[in-house]
C-alpha positions as a Markdown table, in Angstrom:
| # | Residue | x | y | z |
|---|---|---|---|---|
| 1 | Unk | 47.2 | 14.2 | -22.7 |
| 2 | Unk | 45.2 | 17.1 | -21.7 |
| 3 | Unk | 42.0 | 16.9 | -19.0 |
| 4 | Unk | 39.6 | 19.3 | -19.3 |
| 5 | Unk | 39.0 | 22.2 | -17.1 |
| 6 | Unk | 38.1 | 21.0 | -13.7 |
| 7 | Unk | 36.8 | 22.7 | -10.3 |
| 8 | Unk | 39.3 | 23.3 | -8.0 |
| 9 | Unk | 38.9 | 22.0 | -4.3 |
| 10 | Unk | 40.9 | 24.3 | -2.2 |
| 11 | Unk | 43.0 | 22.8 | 0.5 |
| 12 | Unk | 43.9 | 25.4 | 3.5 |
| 13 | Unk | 47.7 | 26.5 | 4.2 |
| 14 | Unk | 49.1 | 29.6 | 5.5 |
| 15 | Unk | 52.2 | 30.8 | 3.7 |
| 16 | Unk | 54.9 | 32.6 | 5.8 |
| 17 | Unk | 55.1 | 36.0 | 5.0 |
| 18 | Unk | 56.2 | 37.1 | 1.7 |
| 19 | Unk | 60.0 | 38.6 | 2.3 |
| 20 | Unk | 60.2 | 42.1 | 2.6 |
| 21 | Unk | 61.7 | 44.1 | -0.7 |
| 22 | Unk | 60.6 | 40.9 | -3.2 |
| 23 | Unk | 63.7 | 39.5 | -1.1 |
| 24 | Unk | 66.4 | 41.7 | -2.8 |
| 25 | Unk | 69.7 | 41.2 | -1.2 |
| 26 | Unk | 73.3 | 42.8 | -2.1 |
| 27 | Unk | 73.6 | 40.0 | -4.7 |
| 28 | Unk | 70.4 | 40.8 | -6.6 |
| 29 | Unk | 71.6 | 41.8 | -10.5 |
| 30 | Unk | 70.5 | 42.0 | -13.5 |
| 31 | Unk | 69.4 | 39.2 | -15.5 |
| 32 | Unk | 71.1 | 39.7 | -19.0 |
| 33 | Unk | 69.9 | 38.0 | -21.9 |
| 34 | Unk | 74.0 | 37.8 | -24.1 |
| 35 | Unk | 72.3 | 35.9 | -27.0 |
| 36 | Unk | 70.1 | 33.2 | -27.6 |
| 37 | Unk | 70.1 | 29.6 | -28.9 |
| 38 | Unk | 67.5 | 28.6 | -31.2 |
| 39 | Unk | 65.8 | 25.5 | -30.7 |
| 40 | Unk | 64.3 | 25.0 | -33.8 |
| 41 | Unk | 60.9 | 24.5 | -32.0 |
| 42 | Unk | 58.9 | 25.9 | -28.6 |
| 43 | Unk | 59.1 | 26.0 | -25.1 |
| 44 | Unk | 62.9 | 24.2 | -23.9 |
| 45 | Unk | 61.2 | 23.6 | -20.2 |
| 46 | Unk | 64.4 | 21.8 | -19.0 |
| 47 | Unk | 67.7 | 23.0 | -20.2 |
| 48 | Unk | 70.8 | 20.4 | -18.6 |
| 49 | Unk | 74.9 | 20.5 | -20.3 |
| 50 | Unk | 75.3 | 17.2 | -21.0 |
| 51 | Unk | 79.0 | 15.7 | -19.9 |
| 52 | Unk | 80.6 | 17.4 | -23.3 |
| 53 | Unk | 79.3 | 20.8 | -22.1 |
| 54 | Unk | 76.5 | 20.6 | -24.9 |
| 55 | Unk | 72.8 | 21.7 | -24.5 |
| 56 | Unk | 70.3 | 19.3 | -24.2 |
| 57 | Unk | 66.4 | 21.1 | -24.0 |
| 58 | Unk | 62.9 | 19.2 | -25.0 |
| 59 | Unk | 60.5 | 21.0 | -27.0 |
| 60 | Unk | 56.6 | 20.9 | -26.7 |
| 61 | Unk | 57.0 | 18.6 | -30.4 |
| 62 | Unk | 58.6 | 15.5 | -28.3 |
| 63 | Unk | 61.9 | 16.2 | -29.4 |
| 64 | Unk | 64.9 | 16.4 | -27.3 |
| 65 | Unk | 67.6 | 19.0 | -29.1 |
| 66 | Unk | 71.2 | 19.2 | -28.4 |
| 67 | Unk | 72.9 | 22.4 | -29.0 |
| 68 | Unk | 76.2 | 23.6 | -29.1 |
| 69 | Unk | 76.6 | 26.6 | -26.2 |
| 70 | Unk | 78.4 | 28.8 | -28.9 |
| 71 | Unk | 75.4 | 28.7 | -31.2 |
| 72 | Unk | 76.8 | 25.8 | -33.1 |
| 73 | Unk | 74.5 | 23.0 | -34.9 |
| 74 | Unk | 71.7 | 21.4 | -33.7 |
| 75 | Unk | 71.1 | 18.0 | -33.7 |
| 76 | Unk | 67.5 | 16.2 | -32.7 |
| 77 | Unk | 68.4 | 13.2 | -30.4 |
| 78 | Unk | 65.3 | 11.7 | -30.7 |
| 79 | Unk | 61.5 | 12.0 | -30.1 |
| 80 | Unk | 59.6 | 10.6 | -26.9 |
| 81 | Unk | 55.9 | 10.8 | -28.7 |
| 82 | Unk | 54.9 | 12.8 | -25.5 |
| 83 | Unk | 55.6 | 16.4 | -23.8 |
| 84 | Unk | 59.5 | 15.9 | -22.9 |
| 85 | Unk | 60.1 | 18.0 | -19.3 |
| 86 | Unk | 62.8 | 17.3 | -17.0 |
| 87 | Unk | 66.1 | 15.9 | -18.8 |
| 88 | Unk | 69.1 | 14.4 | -17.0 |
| 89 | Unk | 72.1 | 13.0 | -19.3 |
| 90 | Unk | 73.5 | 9.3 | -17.8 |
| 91 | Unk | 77.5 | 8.3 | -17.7 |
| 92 | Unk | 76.4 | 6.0 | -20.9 |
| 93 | Unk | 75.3 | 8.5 | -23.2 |
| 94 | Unk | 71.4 | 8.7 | -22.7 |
| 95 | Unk | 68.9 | 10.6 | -21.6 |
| 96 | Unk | 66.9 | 10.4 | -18.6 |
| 97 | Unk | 63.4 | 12.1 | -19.9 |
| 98 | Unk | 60.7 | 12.7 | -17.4 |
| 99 | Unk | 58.0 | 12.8 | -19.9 |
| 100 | Unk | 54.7 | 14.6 | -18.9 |
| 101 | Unk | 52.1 | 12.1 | -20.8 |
| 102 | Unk | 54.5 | 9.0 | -21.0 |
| 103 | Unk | 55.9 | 8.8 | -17.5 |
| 104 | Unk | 59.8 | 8.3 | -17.0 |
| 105 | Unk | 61.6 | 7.5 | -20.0 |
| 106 | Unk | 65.4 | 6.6 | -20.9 |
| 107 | Unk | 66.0 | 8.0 | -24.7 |
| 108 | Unk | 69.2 | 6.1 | -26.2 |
| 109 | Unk | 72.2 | 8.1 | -27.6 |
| 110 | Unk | 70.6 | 7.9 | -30.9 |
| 111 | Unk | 67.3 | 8.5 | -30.4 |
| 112 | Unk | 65.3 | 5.1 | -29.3 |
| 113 | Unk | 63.1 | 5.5 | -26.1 |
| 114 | Unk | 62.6 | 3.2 | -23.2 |
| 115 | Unk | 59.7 | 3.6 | -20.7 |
| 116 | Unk | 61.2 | 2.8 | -17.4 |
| 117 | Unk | 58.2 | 3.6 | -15.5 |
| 118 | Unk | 54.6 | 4.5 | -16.4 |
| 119 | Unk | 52.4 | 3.8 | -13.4 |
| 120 | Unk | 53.5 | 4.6 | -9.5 |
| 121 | Unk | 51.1 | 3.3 | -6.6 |
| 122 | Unk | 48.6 | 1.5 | -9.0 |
| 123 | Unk | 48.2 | 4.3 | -11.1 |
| 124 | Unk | 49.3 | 6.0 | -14.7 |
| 125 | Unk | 52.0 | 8.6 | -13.7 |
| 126 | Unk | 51.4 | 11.7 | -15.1 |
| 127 | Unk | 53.7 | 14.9 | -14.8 |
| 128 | Unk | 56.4 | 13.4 | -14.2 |
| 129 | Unk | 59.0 | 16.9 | -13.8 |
| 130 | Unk | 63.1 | 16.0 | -12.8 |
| 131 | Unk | 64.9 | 13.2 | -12.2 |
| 132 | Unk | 68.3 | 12.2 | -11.3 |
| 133 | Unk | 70.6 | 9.1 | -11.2 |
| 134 | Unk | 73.0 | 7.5 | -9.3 |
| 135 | Unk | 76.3 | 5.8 | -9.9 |
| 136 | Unk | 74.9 | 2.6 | -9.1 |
| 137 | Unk | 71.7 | 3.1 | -11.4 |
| 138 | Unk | 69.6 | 4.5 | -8.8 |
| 139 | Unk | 67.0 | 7.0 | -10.5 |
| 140 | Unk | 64.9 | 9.7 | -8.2 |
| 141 | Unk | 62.6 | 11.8 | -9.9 |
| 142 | Unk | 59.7 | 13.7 | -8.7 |
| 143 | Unk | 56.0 | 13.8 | -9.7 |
| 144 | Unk | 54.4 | 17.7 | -9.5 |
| 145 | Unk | 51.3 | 16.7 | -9.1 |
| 146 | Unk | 48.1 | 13.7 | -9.9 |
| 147 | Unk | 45.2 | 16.1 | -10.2 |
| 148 | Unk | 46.1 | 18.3 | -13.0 |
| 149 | Unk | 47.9 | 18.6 | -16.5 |
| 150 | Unk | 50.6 | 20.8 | -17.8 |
| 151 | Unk | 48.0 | 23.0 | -20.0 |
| 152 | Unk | 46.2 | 23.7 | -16.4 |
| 153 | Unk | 49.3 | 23.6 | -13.9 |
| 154 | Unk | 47.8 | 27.0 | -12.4 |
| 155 | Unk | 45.0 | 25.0 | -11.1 |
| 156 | Unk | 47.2 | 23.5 | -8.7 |
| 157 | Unk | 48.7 | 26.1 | -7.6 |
| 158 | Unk | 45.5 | 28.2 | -6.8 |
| 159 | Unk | 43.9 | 24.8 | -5.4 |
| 160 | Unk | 47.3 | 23.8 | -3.3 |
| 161 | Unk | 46.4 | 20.1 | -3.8 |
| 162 | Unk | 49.7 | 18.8 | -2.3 |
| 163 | Unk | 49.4 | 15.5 | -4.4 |
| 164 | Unk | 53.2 | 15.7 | -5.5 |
| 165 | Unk | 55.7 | 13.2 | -4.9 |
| 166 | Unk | 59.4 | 12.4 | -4.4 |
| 167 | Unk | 59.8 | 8.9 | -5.9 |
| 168 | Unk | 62.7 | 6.6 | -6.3 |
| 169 | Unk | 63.1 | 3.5 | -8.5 |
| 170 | Unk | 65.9 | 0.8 | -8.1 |
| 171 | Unk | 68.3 | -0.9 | -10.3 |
| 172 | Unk | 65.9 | -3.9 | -10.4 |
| 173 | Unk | 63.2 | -1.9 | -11.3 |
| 174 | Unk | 61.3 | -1.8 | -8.0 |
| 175 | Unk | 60.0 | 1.9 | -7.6 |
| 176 | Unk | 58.7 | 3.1 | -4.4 |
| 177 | Unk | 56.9 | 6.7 | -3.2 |
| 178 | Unk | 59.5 | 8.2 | -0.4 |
| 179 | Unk | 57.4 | 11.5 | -0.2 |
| 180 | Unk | 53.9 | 11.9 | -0.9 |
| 181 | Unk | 51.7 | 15.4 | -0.1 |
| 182 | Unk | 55.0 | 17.7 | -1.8 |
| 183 | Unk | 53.6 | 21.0 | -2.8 |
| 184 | Unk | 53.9 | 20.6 | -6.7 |
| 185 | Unk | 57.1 | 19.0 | -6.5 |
| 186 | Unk | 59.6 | 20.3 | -9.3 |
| 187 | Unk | 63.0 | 20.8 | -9.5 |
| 188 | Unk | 65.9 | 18.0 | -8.2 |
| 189 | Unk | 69.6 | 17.9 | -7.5 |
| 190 | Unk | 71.9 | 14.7 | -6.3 |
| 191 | Unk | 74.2 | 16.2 | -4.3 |
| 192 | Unk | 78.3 | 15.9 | -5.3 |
| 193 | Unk | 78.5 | 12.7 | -2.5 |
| 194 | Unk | 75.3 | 11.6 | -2.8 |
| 195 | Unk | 74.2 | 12.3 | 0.4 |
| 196 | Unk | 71.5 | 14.1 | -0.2 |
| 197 | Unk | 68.6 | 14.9 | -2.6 |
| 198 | Unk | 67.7 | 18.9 | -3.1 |
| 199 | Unk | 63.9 | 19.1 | -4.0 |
| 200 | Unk | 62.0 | 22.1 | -4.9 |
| 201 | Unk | 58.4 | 22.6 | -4.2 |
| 202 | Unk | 57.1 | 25.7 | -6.3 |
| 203 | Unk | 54.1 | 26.3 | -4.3 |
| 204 | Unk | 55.6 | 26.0 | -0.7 |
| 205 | Unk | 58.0 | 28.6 | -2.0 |
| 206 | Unk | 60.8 | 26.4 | -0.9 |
| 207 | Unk | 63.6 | 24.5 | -1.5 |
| 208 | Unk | 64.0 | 20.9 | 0.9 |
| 209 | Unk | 67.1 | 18.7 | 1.4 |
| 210 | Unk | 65.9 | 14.8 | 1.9 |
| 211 | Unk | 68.9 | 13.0 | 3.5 |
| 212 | Unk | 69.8 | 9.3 | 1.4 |
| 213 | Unk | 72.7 | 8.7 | 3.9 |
| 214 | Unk | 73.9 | 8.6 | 7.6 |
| 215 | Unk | 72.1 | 8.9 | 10.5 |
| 216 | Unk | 69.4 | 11.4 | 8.9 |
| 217 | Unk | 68.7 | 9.0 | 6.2 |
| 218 | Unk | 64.9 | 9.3 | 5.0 |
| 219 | Unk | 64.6 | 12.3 | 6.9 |
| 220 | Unk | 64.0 | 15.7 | 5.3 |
| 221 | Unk | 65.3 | 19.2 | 6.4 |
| 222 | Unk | 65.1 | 23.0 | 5.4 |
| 223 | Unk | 67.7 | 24.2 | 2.5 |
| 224 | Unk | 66.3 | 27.4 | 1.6 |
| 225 | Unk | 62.8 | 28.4 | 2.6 |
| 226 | Unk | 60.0 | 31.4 | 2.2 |
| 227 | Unk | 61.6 | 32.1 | -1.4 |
| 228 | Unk | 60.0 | 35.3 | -3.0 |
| 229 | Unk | 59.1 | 33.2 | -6.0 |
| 230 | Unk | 58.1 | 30.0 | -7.0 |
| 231 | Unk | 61.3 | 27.5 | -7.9 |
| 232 | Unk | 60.9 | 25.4 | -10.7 |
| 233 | Unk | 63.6 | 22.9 | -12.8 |
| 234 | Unk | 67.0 | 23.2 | -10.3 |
| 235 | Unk | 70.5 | 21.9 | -11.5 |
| 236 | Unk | 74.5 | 21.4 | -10.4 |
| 237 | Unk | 76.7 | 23.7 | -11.8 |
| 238 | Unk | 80.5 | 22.8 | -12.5 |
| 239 | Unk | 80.9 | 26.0 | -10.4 |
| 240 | Unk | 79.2 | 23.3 | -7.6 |
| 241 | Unk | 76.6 | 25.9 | -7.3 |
| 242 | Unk | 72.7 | 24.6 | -6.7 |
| 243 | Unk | 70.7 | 26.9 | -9.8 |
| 244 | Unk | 67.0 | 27.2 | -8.9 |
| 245 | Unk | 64.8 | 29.3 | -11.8 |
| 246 | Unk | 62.3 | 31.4 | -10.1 |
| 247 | Unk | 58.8 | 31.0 | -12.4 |
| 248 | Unk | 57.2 | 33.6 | -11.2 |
| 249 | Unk | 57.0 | 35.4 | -8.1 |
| 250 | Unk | 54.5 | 34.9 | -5.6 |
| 251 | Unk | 51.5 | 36.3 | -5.5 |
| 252 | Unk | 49.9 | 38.4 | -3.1 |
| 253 | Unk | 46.6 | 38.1 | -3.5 |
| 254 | Unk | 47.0 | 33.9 | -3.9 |
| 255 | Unk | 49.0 | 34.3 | -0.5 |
| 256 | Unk | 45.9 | 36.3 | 1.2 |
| 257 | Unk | 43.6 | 33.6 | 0.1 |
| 258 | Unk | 45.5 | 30.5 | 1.2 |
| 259 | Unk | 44.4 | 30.5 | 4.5 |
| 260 | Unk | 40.8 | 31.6 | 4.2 |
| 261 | Unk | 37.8 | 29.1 | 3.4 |
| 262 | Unk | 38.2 | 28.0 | 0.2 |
| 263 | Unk | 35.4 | 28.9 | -1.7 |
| 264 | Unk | 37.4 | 32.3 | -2.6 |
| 265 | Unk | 39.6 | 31.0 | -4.4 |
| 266 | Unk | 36.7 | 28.8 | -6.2 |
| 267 | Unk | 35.1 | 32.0 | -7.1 |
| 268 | Unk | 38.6 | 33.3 | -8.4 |
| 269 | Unk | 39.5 | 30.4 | -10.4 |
| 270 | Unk | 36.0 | 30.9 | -12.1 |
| 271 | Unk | 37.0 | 34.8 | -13.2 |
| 272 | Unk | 37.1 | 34.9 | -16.9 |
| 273 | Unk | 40.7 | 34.1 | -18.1 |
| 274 | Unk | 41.0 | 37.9 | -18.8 |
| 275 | Unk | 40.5 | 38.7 | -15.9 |
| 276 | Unk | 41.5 | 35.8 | -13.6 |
| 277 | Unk | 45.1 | 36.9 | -11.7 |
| 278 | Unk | 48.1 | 36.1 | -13.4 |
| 279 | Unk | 51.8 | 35.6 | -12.6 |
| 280 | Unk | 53.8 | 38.3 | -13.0 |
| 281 | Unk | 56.0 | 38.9 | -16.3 |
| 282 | Unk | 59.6 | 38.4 | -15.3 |
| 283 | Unk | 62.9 | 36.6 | -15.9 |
| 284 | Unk | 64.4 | 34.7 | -12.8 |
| 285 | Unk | 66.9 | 32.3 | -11.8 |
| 286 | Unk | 69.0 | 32.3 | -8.1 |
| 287 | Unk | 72.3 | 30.2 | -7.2 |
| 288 | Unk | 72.7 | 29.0 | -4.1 |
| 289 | Unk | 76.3 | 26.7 | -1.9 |
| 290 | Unk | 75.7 | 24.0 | -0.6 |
| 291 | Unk | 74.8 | 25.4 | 2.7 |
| 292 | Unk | 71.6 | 26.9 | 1.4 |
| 293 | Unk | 73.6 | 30.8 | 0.9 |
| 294 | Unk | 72.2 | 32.7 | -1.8 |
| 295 | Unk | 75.3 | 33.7 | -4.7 |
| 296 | Unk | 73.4 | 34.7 | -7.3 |
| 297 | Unk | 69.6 | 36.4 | -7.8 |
| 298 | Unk | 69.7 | 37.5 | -11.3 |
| 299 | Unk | 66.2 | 39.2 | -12.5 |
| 300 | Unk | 64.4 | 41.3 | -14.8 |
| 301 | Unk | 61.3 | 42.7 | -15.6 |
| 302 | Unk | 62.1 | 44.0 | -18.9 |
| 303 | Unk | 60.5 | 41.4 | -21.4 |
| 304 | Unk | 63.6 | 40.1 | -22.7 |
| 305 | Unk | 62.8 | 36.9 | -21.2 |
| 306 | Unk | 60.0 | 35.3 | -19.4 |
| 307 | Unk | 59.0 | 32.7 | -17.2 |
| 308 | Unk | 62.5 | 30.7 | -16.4 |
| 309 | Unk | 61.4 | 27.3 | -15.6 |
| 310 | Unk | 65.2 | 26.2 | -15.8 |
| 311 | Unk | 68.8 | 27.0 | -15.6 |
| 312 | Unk | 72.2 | 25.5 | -16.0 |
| 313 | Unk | 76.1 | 26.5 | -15.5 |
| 314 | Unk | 78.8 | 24.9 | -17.1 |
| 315 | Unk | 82.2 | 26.1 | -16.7 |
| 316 | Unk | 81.1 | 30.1 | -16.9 |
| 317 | Unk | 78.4 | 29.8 | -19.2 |
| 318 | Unk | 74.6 | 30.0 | -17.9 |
| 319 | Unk | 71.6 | 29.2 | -20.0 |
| 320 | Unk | 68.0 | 29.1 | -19.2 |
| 321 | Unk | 65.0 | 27.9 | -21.0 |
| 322 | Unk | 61.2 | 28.5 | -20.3 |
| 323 | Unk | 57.9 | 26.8 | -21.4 |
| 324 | Unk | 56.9 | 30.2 | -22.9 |
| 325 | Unk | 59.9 | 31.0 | -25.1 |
| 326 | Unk | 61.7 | 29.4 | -28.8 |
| 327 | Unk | 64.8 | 30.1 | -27.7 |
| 328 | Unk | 67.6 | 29.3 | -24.7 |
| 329 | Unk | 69.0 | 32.4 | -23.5 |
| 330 | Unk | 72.7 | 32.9 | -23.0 |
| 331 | Unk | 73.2 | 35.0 | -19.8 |
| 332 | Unk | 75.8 | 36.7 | -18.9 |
| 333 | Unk | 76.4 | 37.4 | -14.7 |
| 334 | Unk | 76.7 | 40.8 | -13.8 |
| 335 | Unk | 76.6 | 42.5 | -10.4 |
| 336 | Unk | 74.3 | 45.4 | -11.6 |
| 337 | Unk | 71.4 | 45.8 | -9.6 |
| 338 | Unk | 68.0 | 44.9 | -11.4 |
């Protein structure tokens, strides 16, 4: 599916200050491209291990790929007929596959698809981004936003529509909104107990923890906030590390605008492509404990790899994927400052 262009109408917000220094701090490095992974295909948005350490990415074709870390065979699972995004591999061999055109899908072992949901609230869900599940079948999976497409995703971000949601769906099949109004809701993580969902909002620059359990249930709290970048796809590393890819980092002139009437940023989103402001070329991802500390900031600027909407760790080995690229890069962690 792809909407045509449409006028933007601006909602007001005022973005804490950007952090000083692009938010450098002693763990900044260099991001490190060790070799690539080739997909057979274009733009791996989501790359997850699946429980054999293997790489599962979905490609702009349909397909979902698996791909052995060492740069061994690949092997297409299976096809979802739509624009595959967020991936998350289940205890019984499938594939969770938030699909941006079809909705939430589960793909079988060996390629067969199952839509599990298709329209939240009365109406078709598009843009479906990352989901997780629990033990007891449980899925959560967020929606980035109801106003725009993949194609135009920097329409929402300029506009700020807040129409993003945090959804779960039960065993039985009942699915019900638990957020609504997220700031392009992306990225997900279940934590180890499952006491907790992580959710990333690229354009609130921030990263929030929505309690499931105990006397906080339903109630959401800060895990990381005023980022200097937009986080996209987030996933659990065996290292039990939280890895959030940084998109892009934010921009200044956006920021400025935010708070002002909104006819600005009308007038900018009606700037010839060529000339219209653009996100920043650079190669991003950040690791954080469980307690929200920063471990790892790993970036670049030297076009060896752009626009990280994703990031995984499995037992040492890092990969990230991007809508822009072919390939998975293999990185390797480094403490040299980028």
């Amino acid at each position: 599916m792809t909407l045509t262009r449409r006028l933007i109408s601006p909602r007001r917000w005022t973005p804490p200050p950007a952090p000083a220094d692009e938010g450098r701090t002693p763990v900044t490095g260099r991001f490190t491209v060790a070799r690539r992974l080739t997909t057979g295909g274009h733009g791996p948005e989501d790359v997850v291990f699946d429980r054999e350490g293997q790489v599962l990415a979905g490609l702009d074709d349909g397909s979902v790929v698996r791909l052995g870390p060492a740069g061994g065979a690949r092997t297409v699972v299976g096809n979802t007929g739509g624009r595959p995004l967020g991936l998350e591999p289940c205890a019984d061999g499938s594939v969770l596959v938030c699909d941006h055109d079809r909705g939430l899908l589960r793909m079988s072992a060996d390629g067969p698809v199952e839509v599990l949901v298709d329209t939240v609230a009365g109406r078709r869900l598009t843009f479906a981004s990352n989901a997780v599940e629990g033990r007891d079948g449980t899925i959560w999976f967020t929606v980035s936003t109801r106003r725009w497409d993949l194609e135009h995703h920097l329409g929402d971000i300029v506009e700020h529509s807040c129409t993003g949601m945090l959804v779960r769906r039960d065993p039985d099949g009942t699915v019900t909104v638990l957020r609504d109004g997220l700031k392009f809701a992306n990225g997900l993580v279940l934590a180890p107990d499952a006491s907790h969902l992580l959710v990333a909002e690229s354009a609130g620059y921030r990263v929030s923890r929505y309690w499931l359990t105990g006397p906080k249930s339903d109630t959401v709290e800060p895990f990381v906030e005023n980022l200097a970048g937009l986080p996209d796809n987030m996933s659990l590393g065996s290292d039990g590390l939280v890895w959030v890819s940084i998109a892009a980092p934010r921009n200044a002139l956006l920021d400025k605008l935010l708070p002002l009437p909104g006819f600005l940023r009308v007038l900018m989103w009606n700037l010839p492509e060529a000339v219209r402001p653009k996100p920043a070329p650079v190669a991003w991802v950040m690791a954080f404990d469980l307690s929200g500390n920063v471990v790892h900031d790993l970036r670049t600027h030297d076009g060896s790899y752009g626009f990280v909407t994703s990031v995984a760790e499995h037992n040492g080995t890092v990969v990230a994927g991007s809508l822009h690229e072919d390939d998975i890069a293999v990185l390797t962690l480094t403490s040299e400052t980028g």
